[in-house]
Structure formats: C-alpha cells, structure tokens
C-alpha positions as CSV (number, residue, x, y, z in Angstrom):
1,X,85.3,232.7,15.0
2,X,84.3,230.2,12.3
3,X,86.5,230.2,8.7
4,X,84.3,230.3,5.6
5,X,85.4,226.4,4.9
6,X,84.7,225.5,8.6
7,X,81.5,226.8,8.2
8,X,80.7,225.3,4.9
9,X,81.7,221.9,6.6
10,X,79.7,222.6,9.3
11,X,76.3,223.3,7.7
12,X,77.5,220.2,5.4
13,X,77.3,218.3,9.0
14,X,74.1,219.7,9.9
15,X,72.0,218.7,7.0
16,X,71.6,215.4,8.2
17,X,70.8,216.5,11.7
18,X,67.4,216.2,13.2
19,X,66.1,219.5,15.5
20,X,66.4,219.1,18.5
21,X,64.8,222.5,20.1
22,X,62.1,224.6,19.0
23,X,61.1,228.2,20.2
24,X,57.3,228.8,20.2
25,X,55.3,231.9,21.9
26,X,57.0,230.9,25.3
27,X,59.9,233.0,23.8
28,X,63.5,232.3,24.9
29,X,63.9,231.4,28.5
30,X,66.7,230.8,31.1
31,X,65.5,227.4,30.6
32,X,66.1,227.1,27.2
33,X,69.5,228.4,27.7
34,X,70.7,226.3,29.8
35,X,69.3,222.9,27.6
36,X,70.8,224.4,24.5
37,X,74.5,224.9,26.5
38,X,74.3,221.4,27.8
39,X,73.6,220.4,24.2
40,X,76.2,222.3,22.7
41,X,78.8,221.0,25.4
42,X,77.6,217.3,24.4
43,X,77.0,217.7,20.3
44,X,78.7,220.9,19.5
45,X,76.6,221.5,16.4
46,X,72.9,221.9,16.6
47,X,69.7,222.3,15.1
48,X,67.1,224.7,16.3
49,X,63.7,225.6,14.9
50,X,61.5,228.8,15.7
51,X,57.7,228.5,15.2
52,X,55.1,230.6,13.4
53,X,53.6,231.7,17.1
54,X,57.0,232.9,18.1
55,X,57.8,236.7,18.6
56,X,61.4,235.7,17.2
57,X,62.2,235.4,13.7
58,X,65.1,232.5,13.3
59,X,67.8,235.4,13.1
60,X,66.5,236.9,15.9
61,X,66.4,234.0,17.9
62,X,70.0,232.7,16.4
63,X,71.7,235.7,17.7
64,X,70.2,236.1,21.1
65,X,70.9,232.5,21.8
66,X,74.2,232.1,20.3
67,X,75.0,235.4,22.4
68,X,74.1,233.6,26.0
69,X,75.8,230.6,25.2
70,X,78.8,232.1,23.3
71,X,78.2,229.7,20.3
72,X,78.3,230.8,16.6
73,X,75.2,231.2,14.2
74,X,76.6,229.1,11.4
75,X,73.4,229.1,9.2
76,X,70.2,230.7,9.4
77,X,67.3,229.3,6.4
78,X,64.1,230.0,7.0
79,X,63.2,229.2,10.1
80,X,65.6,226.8,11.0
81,X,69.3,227.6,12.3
82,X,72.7,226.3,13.4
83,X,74.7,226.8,15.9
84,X,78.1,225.7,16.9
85,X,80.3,225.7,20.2
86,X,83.6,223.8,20.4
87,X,84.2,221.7,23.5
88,X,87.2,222.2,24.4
89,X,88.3,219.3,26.7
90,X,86.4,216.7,24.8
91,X,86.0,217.9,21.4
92,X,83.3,215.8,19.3
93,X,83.9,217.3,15.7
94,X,87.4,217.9,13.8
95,X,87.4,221.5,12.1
96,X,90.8,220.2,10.4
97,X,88.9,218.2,8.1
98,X,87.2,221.2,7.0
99,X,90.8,222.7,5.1
C-alpha cells in the first residue's frame, strides 16, 4: 500500500513517461497480463492507455489489471493510468526519496 507522498512522487515520475500499452476492443487478455507483469518486474512504474473502442473505461481497466498483477493504480486521468509494482530483489525506484 502506497503513502499519499509515495504516490505523489510517483505520479511526479510518471509524467515524463511515454505509454507503453494500450487496451482497444480486444479487451484485456492473458496476454496482456503477462506483458504488463514483465514490465512492471523490469520498470516498476508504468503508463497504460485505454482507447475509445474499448469496453473498459481507464478505472475499469486500472483495477482489473492492477488486481492480476498485484500492482497499485496510482493515478487514473482520463484515459490514461499508472500503475506501480515494487521489485523486490532488484528494486529500480527509491520510495525514500518520496518522505
């Protein structure tokens, strides 16, 4: 579970981040699941999109993925969203900077 400050660093982090996944009307799929926890295990933080054809809106989609890839939402705008999933033997951001 994310602190308000972590999370307020965190979405300060993912401003500058391009994204790298988008959801369309193929929905969410095992596939899709696996690429965004391989991503997650690499990055930690990432960007994810879900188009106008999709059945998901970005909420939606936030919490269904973050849920199968035990990750946490840390910002949903518009139809753009966040998520975050320490690594914990080879961690790539420092949450200590965010006190």
């Amino acid at each position: 579970m994310l602190t308000s400050k972590q999370r307020a660093y965190l979405r300060g982090l993912a401003s500058g981040y391009e994204t790298i996944f988008q959801i369309g009307k193929g929905g969410i799929s095992e596939n899709l699941i696996q690429q965004v926890n391989d991503a997650l295990r690499k990055r930690e933080l990432i960007k994810l999109r879900v188009l106008d054809n999709s059945e998901f809106t970005a909420r939606e989609a936030a919490d269904q993925i973050a849920e199968a890839v035990k990750a946490d939402v840390v910002q949903v705008i518009g139809s753009r969203f966040v998520l975050f999933k320490r690594n914990a033997q080879d961690p790539v951001i420092d949450l200590k900077a965010a006190k």
